[in-house]
C-alpha positions in Angstrom: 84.2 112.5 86.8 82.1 109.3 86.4 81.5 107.7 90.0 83.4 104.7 90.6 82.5 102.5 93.9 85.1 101.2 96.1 84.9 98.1 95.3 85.2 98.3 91.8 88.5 100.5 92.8 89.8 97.5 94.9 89.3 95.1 92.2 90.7 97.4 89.4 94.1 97.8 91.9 94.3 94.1 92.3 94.5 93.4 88.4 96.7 96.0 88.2 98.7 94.5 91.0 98.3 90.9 89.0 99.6 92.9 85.8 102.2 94.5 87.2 103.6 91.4 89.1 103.4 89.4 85.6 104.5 92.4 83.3 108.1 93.1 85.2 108.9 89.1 84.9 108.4 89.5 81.2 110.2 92.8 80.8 113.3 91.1 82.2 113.1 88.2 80.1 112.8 90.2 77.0 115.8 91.7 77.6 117.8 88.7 78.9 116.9 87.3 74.9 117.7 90.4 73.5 120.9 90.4 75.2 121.8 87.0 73.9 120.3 88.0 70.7 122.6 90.8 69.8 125.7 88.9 71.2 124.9 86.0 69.2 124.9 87.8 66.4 128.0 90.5 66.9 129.8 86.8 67.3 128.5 85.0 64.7 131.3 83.6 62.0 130.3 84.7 58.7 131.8 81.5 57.2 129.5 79.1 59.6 126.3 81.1 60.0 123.7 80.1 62.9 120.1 80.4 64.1 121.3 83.2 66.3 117.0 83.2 67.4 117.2 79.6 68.3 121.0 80.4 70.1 119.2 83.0 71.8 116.6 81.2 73.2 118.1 78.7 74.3 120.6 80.4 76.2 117.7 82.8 77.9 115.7 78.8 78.5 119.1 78.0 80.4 119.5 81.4 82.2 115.9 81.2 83.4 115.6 80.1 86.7 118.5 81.7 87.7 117.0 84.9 86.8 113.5 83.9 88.1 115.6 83.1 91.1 117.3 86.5 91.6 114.6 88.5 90.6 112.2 86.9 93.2 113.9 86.7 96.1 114.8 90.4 95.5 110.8 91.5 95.2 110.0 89.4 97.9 112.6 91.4 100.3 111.6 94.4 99.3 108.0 94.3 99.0 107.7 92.3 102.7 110.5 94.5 104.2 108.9 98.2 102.4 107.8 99.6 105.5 111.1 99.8 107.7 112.7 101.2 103.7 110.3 103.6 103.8 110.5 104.4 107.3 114.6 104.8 106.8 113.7 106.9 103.8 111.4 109.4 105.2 112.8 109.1 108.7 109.4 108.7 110.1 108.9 107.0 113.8 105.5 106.1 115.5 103.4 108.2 116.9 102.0 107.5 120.3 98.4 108.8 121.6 99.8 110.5 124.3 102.2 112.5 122.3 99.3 113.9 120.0 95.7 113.0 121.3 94.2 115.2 118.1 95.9 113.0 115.4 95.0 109.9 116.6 91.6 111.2 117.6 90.9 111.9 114.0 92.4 109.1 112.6 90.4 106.5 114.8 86.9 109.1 114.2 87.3 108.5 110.6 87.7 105.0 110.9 84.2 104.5 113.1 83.1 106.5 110.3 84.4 104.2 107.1 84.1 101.5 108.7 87.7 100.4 108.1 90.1 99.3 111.0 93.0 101.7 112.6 96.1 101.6 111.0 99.7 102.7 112.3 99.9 105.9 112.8 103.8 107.5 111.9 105.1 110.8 112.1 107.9 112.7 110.6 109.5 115.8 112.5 110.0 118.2 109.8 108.0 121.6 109.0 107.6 120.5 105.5 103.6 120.4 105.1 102.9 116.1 103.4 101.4 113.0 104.4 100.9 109.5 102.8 99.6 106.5 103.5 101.6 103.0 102.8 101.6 99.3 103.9 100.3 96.1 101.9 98.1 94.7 104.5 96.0 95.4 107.9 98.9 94.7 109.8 101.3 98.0 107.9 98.7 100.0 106.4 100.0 102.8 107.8 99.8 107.1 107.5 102.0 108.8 107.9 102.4 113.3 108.9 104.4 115.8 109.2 104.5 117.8 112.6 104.7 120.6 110.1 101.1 119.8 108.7 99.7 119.2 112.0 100.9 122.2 112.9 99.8 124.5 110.2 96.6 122.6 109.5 93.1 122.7 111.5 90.9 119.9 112.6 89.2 120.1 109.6 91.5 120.3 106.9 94.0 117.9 108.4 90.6 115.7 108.9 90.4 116.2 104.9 93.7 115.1 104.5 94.4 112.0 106.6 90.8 110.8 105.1 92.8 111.0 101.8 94.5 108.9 102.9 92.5 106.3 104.5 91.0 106.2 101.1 94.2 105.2 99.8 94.5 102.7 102.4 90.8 101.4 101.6 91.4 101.4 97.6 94.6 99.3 98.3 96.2 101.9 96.0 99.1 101.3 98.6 99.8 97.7 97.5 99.7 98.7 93.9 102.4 101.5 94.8 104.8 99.5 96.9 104.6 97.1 93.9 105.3 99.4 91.2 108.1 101.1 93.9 110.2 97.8 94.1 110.0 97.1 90.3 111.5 100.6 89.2 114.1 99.8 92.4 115.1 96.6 91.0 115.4 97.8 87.7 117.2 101.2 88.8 119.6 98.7 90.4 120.3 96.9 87.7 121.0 100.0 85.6 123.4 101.2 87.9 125.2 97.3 88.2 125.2 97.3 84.1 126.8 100.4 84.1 129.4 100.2 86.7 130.6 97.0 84.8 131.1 99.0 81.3 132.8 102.1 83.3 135.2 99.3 84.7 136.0 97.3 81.7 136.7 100.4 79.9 139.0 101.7 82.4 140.7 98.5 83.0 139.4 95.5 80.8 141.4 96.6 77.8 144.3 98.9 79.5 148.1 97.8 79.1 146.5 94.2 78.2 146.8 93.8 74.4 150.1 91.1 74.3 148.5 89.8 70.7 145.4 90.9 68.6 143.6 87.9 70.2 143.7 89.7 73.8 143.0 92.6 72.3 139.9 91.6 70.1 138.6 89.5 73.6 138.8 93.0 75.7 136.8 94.6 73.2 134.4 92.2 72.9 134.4 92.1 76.9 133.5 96.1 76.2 130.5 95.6 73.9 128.7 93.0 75.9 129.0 95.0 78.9 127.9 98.0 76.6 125.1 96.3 75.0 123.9 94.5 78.6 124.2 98.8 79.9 121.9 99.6 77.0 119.6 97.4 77.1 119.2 97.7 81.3 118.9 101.6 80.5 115.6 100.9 77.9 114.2 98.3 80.6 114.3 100.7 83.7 112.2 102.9 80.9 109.7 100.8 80.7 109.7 99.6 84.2 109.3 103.7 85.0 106.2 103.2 82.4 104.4 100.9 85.2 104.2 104.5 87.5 101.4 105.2 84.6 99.5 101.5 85.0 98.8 103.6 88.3 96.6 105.8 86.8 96.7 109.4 87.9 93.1 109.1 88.3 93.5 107.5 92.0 94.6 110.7 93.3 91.0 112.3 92.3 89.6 108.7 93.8 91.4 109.5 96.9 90.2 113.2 97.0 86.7 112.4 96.7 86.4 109.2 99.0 88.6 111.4 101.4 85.9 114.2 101.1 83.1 111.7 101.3 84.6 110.0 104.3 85.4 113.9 106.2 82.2 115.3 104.6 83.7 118.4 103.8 85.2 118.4 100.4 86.3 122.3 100.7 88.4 121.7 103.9 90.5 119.4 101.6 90.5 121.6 99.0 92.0 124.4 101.3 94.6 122.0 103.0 95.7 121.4 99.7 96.1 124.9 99.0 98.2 125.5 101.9 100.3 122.4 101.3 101.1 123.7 97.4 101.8 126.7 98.7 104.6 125.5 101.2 108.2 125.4 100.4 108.7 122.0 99.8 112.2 120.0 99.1 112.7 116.8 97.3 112.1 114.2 99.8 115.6 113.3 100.9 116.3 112.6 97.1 114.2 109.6 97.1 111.5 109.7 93.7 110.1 106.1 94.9 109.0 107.7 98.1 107.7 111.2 97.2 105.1 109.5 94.6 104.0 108.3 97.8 103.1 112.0 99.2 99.7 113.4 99.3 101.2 116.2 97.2 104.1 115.7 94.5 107.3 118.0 95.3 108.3 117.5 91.3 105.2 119.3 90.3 106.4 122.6 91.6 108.6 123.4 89.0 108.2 126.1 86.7 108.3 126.7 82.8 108.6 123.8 80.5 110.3 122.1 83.3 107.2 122.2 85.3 105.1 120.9 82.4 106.8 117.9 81.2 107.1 116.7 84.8 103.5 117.1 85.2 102.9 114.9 82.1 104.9 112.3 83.4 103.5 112.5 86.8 102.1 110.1 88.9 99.7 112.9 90.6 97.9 115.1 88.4 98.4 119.0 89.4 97.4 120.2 92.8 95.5 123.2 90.9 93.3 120.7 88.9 92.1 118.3 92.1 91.6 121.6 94.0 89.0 122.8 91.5 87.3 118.8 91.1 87.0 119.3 95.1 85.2 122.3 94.5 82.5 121.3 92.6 82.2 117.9 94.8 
């Protein structure tokens, strides 16, 4: 793999960042005129045709700041308030020196040694075997580990690991994430909203309402918009889910090799990656936004053809392939 500095890395997140933060803006508004579009014209009279393109984009012009509106006050809550959500998520709670002198030892040892100052330091009490790294800036960069990998790990592999994720920490791959995270969230949302409003006027827009064919004709066309807006959310939480591969899988390999740089033993990651692939290791708590955020993904486990596709829509690449990169570090 060709060697790329960490600065380059940091600048290469930040456009991404700067993409990413113009991209999802643009996605939504796409689909707020496509919406319009289609509506205009399923309403259209054929008798008194109109610029259903000009209708359109008009109404999306007169929607705008409302949607700008919306939109950004959601991202801002999300992306300022991401560490308690993630917290909440993983059930993680800070980790005090005096509960676990080693941890912190290595933690503040590797950050004499990059240079870099000390983040939080979280733990969460289960024996599954993970660890991640997440905050936006110097005052929540934090990493976070399982008791079950500090248990299971020695000083040098769990040295390989939190290094890992200092690196990720140092890249500012965590910003990027968190980013990407409350995008796919919003969108998820608004899938769910779009749907639960086409479920409803199906059930009870049209029911036991149709006195004249005008009624009638109005609850169907109460239907399709809700339909079309459904669709239409559906194909943007697609694309949205498209921005996990703006994150290139290639930041994990970063990660592994600043991490074995920064530890100076590439093989004692290689082997705490081992163990941690080898673990039994459940979704975490059913939450995809968080486990991308894991040092190792639990969706790559699987088996078969189920194992494969997942891997080719991953956001890490497989645990076998960094394994054998560390190897020949």
């Amino acid at each position: 793999m060709q060697y790329v500095g960490i600065h380059t890395q940091q600048v290469r997140n930040n456009l991404r960042s700067v993409m990413l933060l113009f991209c999802f803006p643009l996605i939504i508004l796409l689909l707020v005129w496509v919406f319009f579009l289609i509506i205009a014209h399923l309403g259209q009279d054929p008798y008194y045709p109109v610029d259903v393109v000009a209708l359109a984009t008009a109404e999306t012009l007169h929607t705008l700041p409302w949607v700008a509106g919306v939109v950004g006050i959601w991202f801002l809550i999300a992306y300022f308030t991401n560490t308690a959500m993630v917290r909440s998520a993983t059930g993680a709670r800070p980790l005090e020196r005096r509960e676990n002198p080693r941890v912190y030892n290595i933690v503040e040892n590797l950050c004499i040694a990059g240079g870099m100052p000390m983040p939080k330091v979280n733990v969460i009490d289960t024996p599954m075997l993970n660890a991640f790294a997440s905050g936006i800036d110097d005052s929540s960069y934090t990493v976070t580990v399982t008791t079950g990998i500090c248990q299971c790990l020695d000083d040098e592999e769990l040295a390989g690991v939190i290094a890992h994720e200092l690196t990720h920490i140092r890249n500012r791959d965590t910003r990027l994430l968190i980013i990407s995270i409350v995008f796919v969230g919003i969108m998820s949302a608004l899938v769910g909203i779009a749907f639960r409003m086409l479920w409803n006027g199906m059930i009870f827009g049209t029911g036991g309402r149709r006195s004249n064919d005008r009624e009638g004709n109005g609850g169907v066309a109460v239907i399709v918009m809700f339909a079309v807006a459904a669709v239409l959310a559906a194909l943007g939480y697609f694309f949205t889910l498209l921005t996990r591969f703006a994150i290139s899988r290639k930041r994990e390999y970063m990660a592994d090799a600043g991490g074995a740089e920064l530890c100076g033993n590439p093989l004692a990651l290689a082997s705490a990656l081992r163990k941690i692939s080898a673990a039994p290791m459940p979704a975490a708590s059913g939450r995809e936004d968080v486990a991308q955020l894991f040092i190792v993904h639990a969706s790559l486990r699987g088996e078969g053809l189920a194992g494969l596709f997942s891997e080719m829509f991953a956001t890490h690449p497989s645990t076998e392939s960094r394994i054998r990169y560390l190897e020949q570090f």
